[in-house]
C-alpha positions in Angstrom: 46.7 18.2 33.7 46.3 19.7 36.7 47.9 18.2 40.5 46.5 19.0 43.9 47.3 17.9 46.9 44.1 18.0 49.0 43.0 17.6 52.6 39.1 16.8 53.1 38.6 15.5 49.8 37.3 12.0 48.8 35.8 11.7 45.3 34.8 7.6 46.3 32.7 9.4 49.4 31.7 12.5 47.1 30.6 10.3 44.6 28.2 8.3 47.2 27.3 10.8 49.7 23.6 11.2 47.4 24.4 14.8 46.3 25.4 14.1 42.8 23.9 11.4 40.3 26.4 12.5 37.2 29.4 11.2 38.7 30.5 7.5 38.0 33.5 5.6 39.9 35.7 4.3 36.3 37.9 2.0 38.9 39.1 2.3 42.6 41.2 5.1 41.9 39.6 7.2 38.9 36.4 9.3 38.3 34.4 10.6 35.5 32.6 13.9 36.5 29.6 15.5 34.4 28.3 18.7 35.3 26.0 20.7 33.0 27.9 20.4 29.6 31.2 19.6 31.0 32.9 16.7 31.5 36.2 15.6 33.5 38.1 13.0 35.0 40.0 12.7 37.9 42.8 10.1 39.3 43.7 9.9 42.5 47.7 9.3 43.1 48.5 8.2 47.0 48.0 11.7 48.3 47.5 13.9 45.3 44.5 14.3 43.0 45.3 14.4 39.2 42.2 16.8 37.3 42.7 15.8 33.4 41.9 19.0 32.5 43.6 22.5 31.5 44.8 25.2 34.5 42.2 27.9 32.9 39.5 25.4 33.3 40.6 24.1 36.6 41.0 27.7 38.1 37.5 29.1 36.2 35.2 25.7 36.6 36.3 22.9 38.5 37.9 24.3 41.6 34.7 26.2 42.5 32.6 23.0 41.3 34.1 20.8 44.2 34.6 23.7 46.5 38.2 23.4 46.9 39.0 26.4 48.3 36.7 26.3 51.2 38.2 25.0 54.3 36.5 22.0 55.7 38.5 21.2 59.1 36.5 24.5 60.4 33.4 22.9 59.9 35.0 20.0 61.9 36.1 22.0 64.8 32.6 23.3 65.1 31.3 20.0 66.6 30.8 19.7 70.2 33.2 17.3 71.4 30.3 15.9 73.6 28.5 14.7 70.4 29.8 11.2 70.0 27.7 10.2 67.0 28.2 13.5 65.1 32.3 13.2 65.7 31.7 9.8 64.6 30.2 10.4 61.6 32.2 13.6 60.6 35.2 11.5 61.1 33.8 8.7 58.7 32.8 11.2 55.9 35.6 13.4 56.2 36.6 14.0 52.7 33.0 14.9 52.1 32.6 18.7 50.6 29.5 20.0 49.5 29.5 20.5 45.7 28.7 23.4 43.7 26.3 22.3 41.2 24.3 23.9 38.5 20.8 25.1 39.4 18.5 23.8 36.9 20.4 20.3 36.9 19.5 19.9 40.9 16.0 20.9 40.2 15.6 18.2 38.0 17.5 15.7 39.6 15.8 15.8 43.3 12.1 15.9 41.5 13.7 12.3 40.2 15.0 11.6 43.5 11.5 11.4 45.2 11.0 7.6 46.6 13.6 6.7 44.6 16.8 5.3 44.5 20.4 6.2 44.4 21.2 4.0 41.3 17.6 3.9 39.7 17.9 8.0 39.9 21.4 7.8 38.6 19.6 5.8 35.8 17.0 8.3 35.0 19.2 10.9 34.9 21.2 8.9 32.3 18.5 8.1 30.2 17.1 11.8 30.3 20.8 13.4 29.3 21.0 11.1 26.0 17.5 11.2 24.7 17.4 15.3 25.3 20.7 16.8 26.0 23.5 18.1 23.5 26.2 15.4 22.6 29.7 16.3 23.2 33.0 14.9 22.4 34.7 15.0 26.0 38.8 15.1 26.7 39.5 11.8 26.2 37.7 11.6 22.9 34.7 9.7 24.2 30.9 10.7 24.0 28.7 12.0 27.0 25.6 14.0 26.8 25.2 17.9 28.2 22.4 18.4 30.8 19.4 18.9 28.8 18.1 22.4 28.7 14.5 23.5 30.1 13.9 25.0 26.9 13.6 21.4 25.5 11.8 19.9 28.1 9.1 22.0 28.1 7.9 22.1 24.5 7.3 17.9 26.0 3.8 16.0 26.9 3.5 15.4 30.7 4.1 11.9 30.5 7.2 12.4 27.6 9.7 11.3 30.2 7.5 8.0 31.2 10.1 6.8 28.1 13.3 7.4 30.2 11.8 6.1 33.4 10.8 9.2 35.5 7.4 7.2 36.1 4.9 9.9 37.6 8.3 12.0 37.7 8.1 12.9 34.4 4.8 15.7 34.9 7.0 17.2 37.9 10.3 17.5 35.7 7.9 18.9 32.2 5.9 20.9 34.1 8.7 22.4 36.1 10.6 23.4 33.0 7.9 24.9 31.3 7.5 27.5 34.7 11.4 28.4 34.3 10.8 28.6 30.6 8.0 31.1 31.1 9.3 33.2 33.5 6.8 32.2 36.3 10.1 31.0 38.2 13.3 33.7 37.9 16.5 31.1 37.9 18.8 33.9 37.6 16.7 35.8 41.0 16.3 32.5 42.8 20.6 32.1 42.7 20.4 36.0 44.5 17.9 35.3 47.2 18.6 34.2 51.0 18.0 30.7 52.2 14.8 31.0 53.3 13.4 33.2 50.3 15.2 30.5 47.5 13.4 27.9 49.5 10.1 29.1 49.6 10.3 30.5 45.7 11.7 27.0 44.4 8.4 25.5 46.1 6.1 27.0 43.2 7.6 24.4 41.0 5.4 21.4 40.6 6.9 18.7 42.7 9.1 20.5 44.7 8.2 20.4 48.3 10.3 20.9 51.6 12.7 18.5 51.4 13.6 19.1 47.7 13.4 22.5 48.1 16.2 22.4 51.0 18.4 19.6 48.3 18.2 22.2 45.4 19.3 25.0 48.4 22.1 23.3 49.6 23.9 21.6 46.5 23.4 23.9 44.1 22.7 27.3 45.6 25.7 26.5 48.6 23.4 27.4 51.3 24.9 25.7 54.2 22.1 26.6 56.2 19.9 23.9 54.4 19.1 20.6 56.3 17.1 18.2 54.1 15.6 15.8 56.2 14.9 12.4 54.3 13.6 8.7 55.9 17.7 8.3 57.2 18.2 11.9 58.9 14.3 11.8 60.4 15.5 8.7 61.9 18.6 10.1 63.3 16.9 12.7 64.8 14.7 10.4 66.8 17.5 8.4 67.9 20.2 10.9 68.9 18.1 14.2 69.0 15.8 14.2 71.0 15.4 17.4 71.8 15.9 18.7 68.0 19.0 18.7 66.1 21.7 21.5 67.8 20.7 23.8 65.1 21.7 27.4 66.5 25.5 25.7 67.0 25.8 25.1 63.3 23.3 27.4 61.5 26.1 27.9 59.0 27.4 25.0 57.9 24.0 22.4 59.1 24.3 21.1 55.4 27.4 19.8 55.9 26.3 18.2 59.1 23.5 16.7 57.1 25.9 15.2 54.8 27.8 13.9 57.4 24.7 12.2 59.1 23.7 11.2 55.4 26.7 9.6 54.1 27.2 7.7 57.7 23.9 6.4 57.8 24.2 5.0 53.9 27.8 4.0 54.1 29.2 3.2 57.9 26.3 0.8 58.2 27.6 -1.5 55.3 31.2 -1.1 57.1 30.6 -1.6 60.7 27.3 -4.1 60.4 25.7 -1.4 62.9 21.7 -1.3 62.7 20.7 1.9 61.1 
């Protein structure tokens, strides 16, 4: 068991912020985390986190997973105090952090995400881990299912995945793995390039355009610079931006702008009764 005491982290606004479709809300206070083929939970106590896991894990895995020792009140500062709505919305997703995520997971899981939703993707994801992924025996003793590999997906028919609900999905996902399997697409070079390079590579996979691309950049490669712009955010942008989104002022952290906008949109909405 591991105890933190935490500033800027929220697992409840994590967990529905749309940058992770693994994680599931157990009751108000607890969470069940899977990431490739790991699995955690974690309890929050008034102020202090609980991570049912060992320090080696905590300190080699998990603390990098949720970005824990990144400094999110910087990020914070950085808004210009002249920007009502982005204050607003910083302030309403503040224990949002960006999570480090496994590559080839986020690939897959924003090629499900296209006109989608958050719980049918969630779904799909599900349905994909236990019909293809490796079966573990998590912490607790209970079951969950690893990430499945692209190596199995790709020996698949096109329309294989039809069965877990990817609809037309399921050609993007099979095809996609077969172009990591054979080399066409470098995971290992894609995790070394720039923003702008990793973006433009990932769009050779079938599927992947622009948006996804920028998804895949931000919450699994970390590149802050990424700013996907989905049917919520365009909207934003023609509401309070006019002129274009300030994007010279936060260049380095615009993804966690994004997922400020992103999670206010979704979530302050249902709080405040405010049109979208």
């Amino acid at each position: 068991m591991v105890e933190r005491k935490l500033k800027n982290f929220d697992l409840g606004q994590i967990c529905d912020s749309g940058q992770c479709f693994r994680m599931r809300r157990q009751s108000e206070d607890t969470f069940q985390i899977l990431a490739s083929d790991r699995e955690i939970e974690v309890t929050r106590r008034a102020d202090r986190w609980l991570f049912h896991c060992e320090e080696k894990e905590f300190a080699q895995f998990w603390e990098q997973y949720f970005d824990l020792k990144e400094d999110y009140e910087r990020y914070r500062e950085q808004i210009n105090p002249r920007d009502r709505y982005l204050r607003n919305a910083a302030e309403f997703g503040i224990g949002i952090r960006i999570l480090r995520q496994d590559l080839w997971e986020m690939i897959v899981s924003f090629l499900i995400s296209q006109q989608n939703n958050i719980v049918r993707i969630r779904r799909c994801i599900e349905n994909l881990c236990e019909s293809y992924g490796e079966k573990k025996i998590g912490g607790g003793g209970g079951v969950y299912y690893a990430f499945p590999r692209p190596e199995v997906l790709a020996g698949l028919q096109e329309d294989a995945l039809k069965g877990c609900n990817l609809g037309y999905r399921s050609k993007y996902v099979v095809r996609s793995a077969q172009s990591v399997v054979s080399g066409e697409i470098d995971l290992n070079q894609v995790r070394s390039m720039p923003y702008s390079k990793a973006r433009t590579e990932l769009q050779k996979l079938y599927g992947v355009g622009e948006k996804v691309a920028d998804c895949i950049c931000l919450f699994a490669l970390h590149q802050l610079e990424a700013f996907p712009i989905d049917t919520h955010i365009h909207q934003v942008l023609e509401r309070h931006y006019r002129r274009g989104f300030p994007n010279r002022r936060y260049w380095k952290c615009r993804g966690v702008m994004q997922q400020y906008i992103f999670y206010y949109e979704l979530e302050g909405t249902k709080e405040s009764g405010r049109t979208p």
